[in-house]
C-alpha positions as CSV (number, residue, x, y, z in Angstrom):
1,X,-42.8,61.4,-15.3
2,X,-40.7,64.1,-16.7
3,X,-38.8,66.6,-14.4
4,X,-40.2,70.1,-14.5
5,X,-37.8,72.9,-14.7
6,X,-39.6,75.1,-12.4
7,X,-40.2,72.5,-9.6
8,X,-36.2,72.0,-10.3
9,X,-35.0,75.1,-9.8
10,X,-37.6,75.3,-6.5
11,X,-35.4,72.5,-5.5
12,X,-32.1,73.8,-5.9
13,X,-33.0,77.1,-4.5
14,X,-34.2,74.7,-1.3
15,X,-31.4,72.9,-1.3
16,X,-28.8,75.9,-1.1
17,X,-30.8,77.3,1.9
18,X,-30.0,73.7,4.1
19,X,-33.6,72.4,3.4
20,X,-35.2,68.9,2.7
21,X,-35.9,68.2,-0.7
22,X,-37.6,64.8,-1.3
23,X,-37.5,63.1,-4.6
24,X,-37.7,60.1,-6.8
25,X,-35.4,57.8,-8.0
26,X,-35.9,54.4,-9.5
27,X,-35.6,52.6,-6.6
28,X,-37.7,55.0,-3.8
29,X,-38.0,58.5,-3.1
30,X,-35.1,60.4,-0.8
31,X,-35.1,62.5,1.5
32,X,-32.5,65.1,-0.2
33,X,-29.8,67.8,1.4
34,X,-26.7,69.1,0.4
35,X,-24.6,66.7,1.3
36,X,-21.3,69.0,2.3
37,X,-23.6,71.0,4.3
38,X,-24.0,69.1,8.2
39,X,-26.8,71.8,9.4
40,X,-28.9,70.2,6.6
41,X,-27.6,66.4,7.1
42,X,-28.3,66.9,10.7
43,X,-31.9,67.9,9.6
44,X,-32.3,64.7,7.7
45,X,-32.1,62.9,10.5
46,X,-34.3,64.8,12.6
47,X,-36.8,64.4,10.4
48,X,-36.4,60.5,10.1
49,X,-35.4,59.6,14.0
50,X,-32.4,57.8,12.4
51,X,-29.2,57.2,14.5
52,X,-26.6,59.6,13.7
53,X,-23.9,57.0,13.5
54,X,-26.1,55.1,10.0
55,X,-23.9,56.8,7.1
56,X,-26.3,58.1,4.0
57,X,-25.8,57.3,0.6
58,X,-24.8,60.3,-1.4
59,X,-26.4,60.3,-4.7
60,X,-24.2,62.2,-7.8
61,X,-24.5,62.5,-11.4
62,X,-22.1,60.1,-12.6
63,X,-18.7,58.8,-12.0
64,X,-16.9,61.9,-13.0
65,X,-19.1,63.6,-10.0
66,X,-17.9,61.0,-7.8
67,X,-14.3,61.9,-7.5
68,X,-14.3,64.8,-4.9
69,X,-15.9,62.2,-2.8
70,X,-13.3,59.8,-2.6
71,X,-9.7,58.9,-1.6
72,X,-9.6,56.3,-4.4
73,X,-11.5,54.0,-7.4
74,X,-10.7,51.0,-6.7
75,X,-10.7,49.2,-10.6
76,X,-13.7,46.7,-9.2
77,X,-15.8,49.8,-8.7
78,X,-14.9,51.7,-12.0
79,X,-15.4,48.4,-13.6
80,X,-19.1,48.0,-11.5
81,X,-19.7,51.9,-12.2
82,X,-19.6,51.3,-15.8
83,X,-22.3,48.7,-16.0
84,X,-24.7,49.8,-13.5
85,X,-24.3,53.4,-13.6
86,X,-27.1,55.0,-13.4
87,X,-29.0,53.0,-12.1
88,X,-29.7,50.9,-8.9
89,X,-26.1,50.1,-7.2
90,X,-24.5,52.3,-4.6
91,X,-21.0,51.6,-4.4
92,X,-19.0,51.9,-1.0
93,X,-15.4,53.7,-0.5
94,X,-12.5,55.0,0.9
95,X,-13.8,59.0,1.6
96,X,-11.8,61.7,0.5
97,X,-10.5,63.9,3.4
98,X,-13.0,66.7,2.9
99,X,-16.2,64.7,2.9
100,X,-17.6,65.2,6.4
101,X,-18.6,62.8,9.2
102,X,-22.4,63.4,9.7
103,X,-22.5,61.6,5.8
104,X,-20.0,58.8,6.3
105,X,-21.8,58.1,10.3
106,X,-17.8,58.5,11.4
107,X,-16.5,56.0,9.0
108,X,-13.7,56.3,6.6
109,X,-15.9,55.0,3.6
110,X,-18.6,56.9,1.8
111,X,-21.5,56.0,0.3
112,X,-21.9,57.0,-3.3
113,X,-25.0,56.4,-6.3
114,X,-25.7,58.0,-9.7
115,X,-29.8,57.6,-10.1
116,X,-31.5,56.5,-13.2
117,X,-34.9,58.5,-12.6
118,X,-34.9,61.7,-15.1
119,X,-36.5,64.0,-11.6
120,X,-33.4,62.8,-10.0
121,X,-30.8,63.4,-12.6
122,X,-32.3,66.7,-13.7
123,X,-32.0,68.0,-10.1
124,X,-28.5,66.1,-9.6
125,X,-27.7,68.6,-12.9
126,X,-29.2,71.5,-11.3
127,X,-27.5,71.5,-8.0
128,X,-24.1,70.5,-9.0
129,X,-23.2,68.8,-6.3
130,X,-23.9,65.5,-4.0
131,X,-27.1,65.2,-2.6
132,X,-27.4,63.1,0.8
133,X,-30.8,60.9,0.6
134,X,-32.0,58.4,2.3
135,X,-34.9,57.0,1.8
136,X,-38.0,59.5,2.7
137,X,-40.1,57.9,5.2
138,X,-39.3,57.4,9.4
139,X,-36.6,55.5,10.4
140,X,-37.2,51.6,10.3
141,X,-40.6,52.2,8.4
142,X,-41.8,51.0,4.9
143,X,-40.0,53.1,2.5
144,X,-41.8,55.3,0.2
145,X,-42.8,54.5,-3.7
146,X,-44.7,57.5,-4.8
147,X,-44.9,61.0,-3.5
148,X,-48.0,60.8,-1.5
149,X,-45.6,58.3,0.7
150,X,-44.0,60.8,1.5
151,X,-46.4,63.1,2.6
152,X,-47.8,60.9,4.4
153,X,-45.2,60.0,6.6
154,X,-43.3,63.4,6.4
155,X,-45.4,66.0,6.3
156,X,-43.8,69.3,6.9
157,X,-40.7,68.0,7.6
158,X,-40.0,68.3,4.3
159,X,-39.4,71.7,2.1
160,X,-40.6,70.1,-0.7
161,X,-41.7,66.7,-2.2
162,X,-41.1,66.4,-6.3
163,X,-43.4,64.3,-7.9
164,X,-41.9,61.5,-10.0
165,X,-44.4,59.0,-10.0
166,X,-44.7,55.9,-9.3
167,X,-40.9,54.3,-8.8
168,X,-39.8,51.6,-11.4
169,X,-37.8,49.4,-9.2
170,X,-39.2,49.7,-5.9
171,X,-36.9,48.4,-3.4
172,X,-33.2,50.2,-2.3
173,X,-30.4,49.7,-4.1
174,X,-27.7,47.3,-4.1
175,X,-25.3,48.2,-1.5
176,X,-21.5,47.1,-2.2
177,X,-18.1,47.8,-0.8
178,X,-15.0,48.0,-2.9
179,X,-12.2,47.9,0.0
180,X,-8.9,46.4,-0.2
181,X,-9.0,44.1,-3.4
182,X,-12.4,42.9,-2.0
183,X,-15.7,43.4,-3.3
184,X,-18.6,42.6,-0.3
185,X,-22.0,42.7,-1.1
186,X,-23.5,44.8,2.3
187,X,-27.2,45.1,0.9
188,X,-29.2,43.0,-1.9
189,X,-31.1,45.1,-4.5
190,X,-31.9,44.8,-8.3
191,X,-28.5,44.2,-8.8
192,X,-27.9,40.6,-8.8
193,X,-24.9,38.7,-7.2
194,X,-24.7,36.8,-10.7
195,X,-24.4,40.1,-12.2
196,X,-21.5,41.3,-10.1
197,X,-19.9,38.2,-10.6
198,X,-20.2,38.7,-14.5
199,X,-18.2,42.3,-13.6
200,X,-15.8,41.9,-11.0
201,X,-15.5,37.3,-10.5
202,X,-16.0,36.8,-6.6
203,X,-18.0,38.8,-4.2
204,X,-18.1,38.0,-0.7
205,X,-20.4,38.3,1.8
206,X,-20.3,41.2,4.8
207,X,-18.5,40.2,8.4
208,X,-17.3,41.8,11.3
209,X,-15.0,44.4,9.8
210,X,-17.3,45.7,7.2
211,X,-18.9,48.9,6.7
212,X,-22.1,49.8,8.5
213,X,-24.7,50.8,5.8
214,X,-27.9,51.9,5.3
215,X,-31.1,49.4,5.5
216,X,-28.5,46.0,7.2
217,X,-30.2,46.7,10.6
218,X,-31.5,43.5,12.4
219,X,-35.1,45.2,12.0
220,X,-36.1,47.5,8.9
221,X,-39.3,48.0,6.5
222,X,-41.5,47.4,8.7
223,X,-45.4,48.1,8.7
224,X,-47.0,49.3,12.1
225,X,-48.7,46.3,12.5
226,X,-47.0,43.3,13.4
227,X,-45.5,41.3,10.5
228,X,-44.7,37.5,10.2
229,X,-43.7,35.0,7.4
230,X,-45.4,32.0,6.9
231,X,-44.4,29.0,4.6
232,X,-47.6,28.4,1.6
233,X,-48.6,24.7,2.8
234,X,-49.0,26.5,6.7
235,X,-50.9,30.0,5.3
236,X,-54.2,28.4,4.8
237,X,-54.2,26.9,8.4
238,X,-52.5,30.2,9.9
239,X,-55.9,32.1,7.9
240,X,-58.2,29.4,9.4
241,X,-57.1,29.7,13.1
242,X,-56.8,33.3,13.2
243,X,-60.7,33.4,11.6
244,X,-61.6,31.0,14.2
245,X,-60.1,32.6,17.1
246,X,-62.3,36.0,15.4
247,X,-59.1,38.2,14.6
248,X,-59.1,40.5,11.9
249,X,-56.1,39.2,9.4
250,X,-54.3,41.0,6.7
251,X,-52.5,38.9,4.2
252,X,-49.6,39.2,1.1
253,X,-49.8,36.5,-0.5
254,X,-48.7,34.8,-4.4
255,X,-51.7,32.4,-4.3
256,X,-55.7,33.5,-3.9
257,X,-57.0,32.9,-0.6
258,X,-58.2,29.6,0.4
259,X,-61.5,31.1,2.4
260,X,-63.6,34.2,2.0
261,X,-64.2,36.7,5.5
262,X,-65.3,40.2,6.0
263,X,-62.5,39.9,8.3
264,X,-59.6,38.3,5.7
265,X,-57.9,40.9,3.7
266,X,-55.6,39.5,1.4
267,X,-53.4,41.2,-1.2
268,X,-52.0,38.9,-4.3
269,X,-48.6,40.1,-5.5
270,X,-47.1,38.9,-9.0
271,X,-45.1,35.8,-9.1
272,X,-42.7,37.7,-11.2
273,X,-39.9,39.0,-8.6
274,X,-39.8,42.4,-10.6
275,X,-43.2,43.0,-10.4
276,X,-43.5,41.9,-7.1
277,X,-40.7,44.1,-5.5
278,X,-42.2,47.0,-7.9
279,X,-45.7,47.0,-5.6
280,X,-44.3,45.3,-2.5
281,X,-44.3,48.3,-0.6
282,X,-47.6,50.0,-1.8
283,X,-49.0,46.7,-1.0
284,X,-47.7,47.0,3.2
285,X,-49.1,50.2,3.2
286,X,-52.3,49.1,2.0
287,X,-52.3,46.0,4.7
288,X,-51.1,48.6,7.3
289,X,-54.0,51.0,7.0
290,X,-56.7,47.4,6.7
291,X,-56.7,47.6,10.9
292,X,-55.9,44.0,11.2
293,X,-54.2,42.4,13.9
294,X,-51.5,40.8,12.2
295,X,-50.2,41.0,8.5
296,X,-49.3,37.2,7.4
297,X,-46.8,37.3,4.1
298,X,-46.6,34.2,2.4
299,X,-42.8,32.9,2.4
300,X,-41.4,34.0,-1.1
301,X,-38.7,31.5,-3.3
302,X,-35.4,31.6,-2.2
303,X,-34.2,31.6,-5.8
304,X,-31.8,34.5,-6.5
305,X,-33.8,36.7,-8.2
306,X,-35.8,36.5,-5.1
307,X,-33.1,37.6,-2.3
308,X,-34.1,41.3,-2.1
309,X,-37.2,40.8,-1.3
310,X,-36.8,38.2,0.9
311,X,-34.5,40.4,2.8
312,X,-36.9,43.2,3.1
313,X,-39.5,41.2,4.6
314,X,-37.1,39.1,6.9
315,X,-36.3,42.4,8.2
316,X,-39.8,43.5,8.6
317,X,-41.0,40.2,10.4
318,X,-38.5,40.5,13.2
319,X,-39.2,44.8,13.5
320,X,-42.6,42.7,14.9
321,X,-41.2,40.1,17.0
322,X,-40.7,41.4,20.5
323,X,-37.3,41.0,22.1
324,X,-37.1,37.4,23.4
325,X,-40.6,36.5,21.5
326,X,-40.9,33.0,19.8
327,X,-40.1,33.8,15.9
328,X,-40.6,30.4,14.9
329,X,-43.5,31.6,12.8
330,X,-42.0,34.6,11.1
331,X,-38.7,31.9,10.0
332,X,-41.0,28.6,9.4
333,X,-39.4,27.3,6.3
């Protein structure tokens, strides 16, 4: 869906007052304010029920845009910035002085991304400046695909919501630091490990001293109802004893079901991981709203096209898991 100018410059005048401004980029839709402006990042928040300390990822037009906004370019990050940019990477570095706290969550790195969604560059054009987004949904909650998403779960806390359409990718970016000669990849997206390999040679894996960033808590993405991950040779006997026992089940599976209930509903995704992480999150939303007791999501491959999804939903299943509760289920391999 093409921007319109007048919905654009709606925005921008938004934007320049402190207000929320949600809109789509090719990954999900964000929850948008000017990102030197902490009245309006503190709003963001608000809205969301996020923790303060989370940094946001501040999405610009390119890497020229991205220079105010940091001490330095490492060469691994101009090197990633020119084959991924735009597009679905956000790239993780030393802040320059000026950039303020409530973006970075207190930390000396900032969180940058140049969108590939035309709404998103056309109001990145517009505004002239960094735009703080998250994604636009509740803290810890499924993120949002389309615009009625975001309605839905923002309602008025939001100025404005431009409509995109539906979003290509479908799950957050790639999250990676570039900090002292290292390259750590924080958060899995549509960007590959094998592909920033092919850029930068070895990329290591987060630890201790790392960066906090958005979407790496122990619990995220998560549907209302509780979630759990089942293995495909256990789903069919999972389906049978929760039938048996009379419980309403919900069901995201890559296989057709192996009984038919008034009380089974059961969602097939594509086997393809594109398509799959494309209507992943429609797809919860749809279970969420089915009034079932449980969602059961059958275990996806753990090949490496598959590893953003699989972290999505790992994170989902233990949002469900009360503290102390037996997760065997939700891990069965």
């Amino acid at each position: 869906m093409l921007p319109d100018p007048a919905r654009i410059e709606e925005a921008v005048t938004l934007l320049n007052a402190g207000e929320l401004v949600a809109f789509p980029t090719e990954t999900v839709y964000g929850l948008g304010a000017d990102a030197k402006n902490p009245a309006a990042i503190a709003r963001i928040f608000a809205a969301k029920g996020r923790p303060v300390s989370h940094p946001l990822i501040v999405h610009v037009s390119g890497l020229a845009a991205a220079q105010e906004w940091i001490a330095l370019l490492p060469d691994a990050a101009r090197r990633l910035a020119d084959a991924f940019w735009p597009g679905p990477l956000t790239l993780v570095l030393p802040k320059a002085a000026a950039v303020t706290a409530a973006v970075t969550g207190g930390q000396a790195t900032v969180a940058l991304r140049a969108p590939a969604h035309p709404v998103a560059r056309a109001l990145l054009a517009a505004f002239g400046s960094g735009i703080a987004a998250p994604s636009a949904n509740r803290y810890g909650r499924i993120s949002p695909t389309c615009a009625a998403d975001v309605r839905e779960e923002l309602g008025d806390r939001v100025a404005l919501v431009l409509d995109g359409g539906p979003c290509e990718v479908g799950l957050e970016s790639t999250i990676v630091a570039c900090l002292d000669a290292r390259v750590t990849l924080l958060r899995p997206g549509a960007v590959s490990r094998s592909q920033l390999r092919d850029v930068v040679g070895t990329v290591a894996d987060p630890d201790a001293a790392s960066p906090r960033a958005p979407g790496r808590d122990h619990s995220h993405y998560a549907p209302r109802t509780t979630l759990a991950i089942v293995a495909a040779a256990r789903l069919p006997n999972e389906v049978d004893r929760a039938l048996a026992a009379g419980e309403r089940l919900a069901v995201l599976a890559l296989s057709d079901p192996p009984v038919t209930s008034d009380r089974l509903v059961w969602r097939r995704l594509p086997n393809r991981p594109a398509d799959y992480g494309r209507a992943l999150y429609a797809a919860l939303r749809e279970l969420d709203r089915a009034g079932a007791a449980r969602i059961l999501v059958e275990r996806v491959p753990a090949d490496e096209p598959w590893a953003a999804i699989a972290d999505r939903l790992g994170r989902a299943a233990r949002s469900g898991a009360a503290p102390g509760a037996d997760e065997s289920l939700a891990e069965a391999t």
